[in-house]
Structure formats: structure tokens, C-alpha cells
ChimeraX commands (.cxc) that place a marker at each C-alpha (Angstrom):
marker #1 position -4.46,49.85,51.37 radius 0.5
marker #1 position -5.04,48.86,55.11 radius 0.5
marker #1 position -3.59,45.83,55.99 radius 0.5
marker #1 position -5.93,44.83,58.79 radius 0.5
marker #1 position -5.17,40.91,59.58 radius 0.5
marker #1 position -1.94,39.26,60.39 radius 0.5
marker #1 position -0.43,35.80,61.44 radius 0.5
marker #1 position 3.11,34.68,62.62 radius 0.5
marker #1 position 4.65,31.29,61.12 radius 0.5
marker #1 position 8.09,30.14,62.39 radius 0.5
marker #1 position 11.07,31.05,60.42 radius 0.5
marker #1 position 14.30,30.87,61.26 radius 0.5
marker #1 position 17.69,32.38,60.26 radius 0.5
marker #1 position 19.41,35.19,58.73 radius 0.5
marker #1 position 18.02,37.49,55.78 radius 0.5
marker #1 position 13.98,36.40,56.98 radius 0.5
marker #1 position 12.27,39.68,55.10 radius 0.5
marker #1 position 14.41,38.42,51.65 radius 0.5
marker #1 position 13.17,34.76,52.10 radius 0.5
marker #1 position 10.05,35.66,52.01 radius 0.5
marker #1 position 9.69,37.99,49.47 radius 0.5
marker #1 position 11.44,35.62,47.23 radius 0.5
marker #1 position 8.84,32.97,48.52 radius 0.5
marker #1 position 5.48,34.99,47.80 radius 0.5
marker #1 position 6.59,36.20,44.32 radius 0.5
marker #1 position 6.70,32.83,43.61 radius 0.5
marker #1 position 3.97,31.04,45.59 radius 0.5
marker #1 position 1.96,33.94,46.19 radius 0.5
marker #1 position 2.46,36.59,43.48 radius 0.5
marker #1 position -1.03,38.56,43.72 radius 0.5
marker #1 position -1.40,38.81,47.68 radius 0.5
marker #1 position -0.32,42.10,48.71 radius 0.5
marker #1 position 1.82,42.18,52.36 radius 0.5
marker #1 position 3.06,44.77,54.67 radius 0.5
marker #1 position 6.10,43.26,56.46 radius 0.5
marker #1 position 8.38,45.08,59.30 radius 0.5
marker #1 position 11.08,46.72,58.36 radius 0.5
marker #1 position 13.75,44.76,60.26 radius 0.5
marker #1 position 13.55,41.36,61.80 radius 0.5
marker #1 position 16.06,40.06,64.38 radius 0.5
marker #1 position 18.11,37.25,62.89 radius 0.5
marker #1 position 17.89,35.62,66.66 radius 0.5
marker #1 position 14.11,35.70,66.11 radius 0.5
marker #1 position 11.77,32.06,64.98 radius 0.5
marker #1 position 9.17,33.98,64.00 radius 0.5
marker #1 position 7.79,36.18,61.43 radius 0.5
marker #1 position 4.25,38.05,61.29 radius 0.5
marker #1 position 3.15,39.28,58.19 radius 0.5
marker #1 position 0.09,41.54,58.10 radius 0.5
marker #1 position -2.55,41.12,54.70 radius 0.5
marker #1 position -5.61,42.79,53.90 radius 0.5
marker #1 position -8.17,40.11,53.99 radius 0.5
marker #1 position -9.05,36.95,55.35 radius 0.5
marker #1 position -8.61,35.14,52.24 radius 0.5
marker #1 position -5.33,36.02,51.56 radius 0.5
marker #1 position -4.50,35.13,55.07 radius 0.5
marker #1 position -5.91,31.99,54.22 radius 0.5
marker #1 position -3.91,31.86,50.67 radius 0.5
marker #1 position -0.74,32.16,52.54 radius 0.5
marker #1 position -1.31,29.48,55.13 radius 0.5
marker #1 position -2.73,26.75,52.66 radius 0.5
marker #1 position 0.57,27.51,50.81 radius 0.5
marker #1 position 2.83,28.06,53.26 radius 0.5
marker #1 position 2.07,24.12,55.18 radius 0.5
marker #1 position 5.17,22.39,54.89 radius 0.5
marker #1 position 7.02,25.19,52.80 radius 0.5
marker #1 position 10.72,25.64,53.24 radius 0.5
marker #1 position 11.75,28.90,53.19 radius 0.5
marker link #1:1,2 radius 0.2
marker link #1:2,3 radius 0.2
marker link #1:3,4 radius 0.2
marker link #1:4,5 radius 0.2
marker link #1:5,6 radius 0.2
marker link #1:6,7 radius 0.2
marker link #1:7,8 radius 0.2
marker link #1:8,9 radius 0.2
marker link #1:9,10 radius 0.2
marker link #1:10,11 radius 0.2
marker link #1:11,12 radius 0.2
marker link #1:12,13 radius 0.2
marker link #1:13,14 radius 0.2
marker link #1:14,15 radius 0.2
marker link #1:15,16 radius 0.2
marker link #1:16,17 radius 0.2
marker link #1:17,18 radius 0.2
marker link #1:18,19 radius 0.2
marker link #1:19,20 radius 0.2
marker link #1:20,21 radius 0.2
marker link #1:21,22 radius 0.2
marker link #1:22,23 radius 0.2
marker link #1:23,24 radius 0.2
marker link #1:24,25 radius 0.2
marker link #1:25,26 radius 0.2
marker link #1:26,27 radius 0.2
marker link #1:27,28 radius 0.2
marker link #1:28,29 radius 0.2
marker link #1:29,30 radius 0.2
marker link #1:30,31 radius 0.2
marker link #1:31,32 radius 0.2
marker link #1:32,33 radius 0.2
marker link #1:33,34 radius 0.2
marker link #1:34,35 radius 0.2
marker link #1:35,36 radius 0.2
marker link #1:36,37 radius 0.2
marker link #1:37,38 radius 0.2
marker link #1:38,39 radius 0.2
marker link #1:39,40 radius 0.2
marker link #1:40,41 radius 0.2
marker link #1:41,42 radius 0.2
marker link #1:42,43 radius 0.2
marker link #1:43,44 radius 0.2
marker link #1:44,45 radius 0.2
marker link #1:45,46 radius 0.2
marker link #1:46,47 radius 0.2
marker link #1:47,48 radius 0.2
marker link #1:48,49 radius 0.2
marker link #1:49,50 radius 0.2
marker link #1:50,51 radius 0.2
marker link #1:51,52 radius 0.2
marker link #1:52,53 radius 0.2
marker link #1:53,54 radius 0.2
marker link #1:54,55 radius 0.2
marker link #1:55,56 radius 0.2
marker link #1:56,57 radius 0.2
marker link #1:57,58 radius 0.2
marker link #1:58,59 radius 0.2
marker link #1:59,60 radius 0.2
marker link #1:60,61 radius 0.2
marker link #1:61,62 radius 0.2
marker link #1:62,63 radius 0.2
marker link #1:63,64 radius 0.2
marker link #1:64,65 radius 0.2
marker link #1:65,66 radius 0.2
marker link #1:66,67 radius 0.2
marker link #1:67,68 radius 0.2
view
């Protein structure tokens, strides 16, 4: 699968990548994501890269005023 869009949200703290994958098997269960392997806990920012526009768009429209 290639994984050809991407978008960065701000996130912040420790354990980022296992926030999120928590998140999106709840919110988000059939939108596929490739995510780094490693994020620095220092970082406010995560980009996750999807294979289409609409699930880009899927992840956005859920992701507005989520708490992860």
C-alpha cells in the first residue's frame, strides 16, 4: 500500500505513537496509517502519512477538538 498524503496535528507528551494508535482503533478503525517509528517526547507534533485524501479528511473531521 503507498501511503502518499500526510498531515501533522499537535500532540504533546510522552508515549505519542501509543496515543494514537489507541485513538484510531477507536475513532478511526478502517483508515490504514504509516506512522514513524520513533517520535521525540520533546516534540508537539505528529505527522501521520494515509493513502488517500479521504482518509486524510476522515482523520481531521475526527480528530477537531479530540484529546489524545
Amino acid at each position: 500500500m503507498s501511503f502518499k498524503y500526510s498531515f501533522t496535528f499537535p500532540i504533546e507528551g510522552p508515549n505519542k505513537l501509543s496515543r494514537f494508535k489507541s485513538w484510531l482503533e477507536k475513532n478511526a478503525p478502517g483508515v490504514a496509517v504509516s506512522l514513524p517509528p520513533q517520535v521525540p517526547s520533546k516534540s508537539t507534533s505528529l505527522t501521520v502519512r494515509v493513502s488517500s485524501v479521504a482518509d486524510r479528511d476522515i482523520l481531521l473531521r475526527n480528530l477537531d477538538g479530540a484529546s489524545i
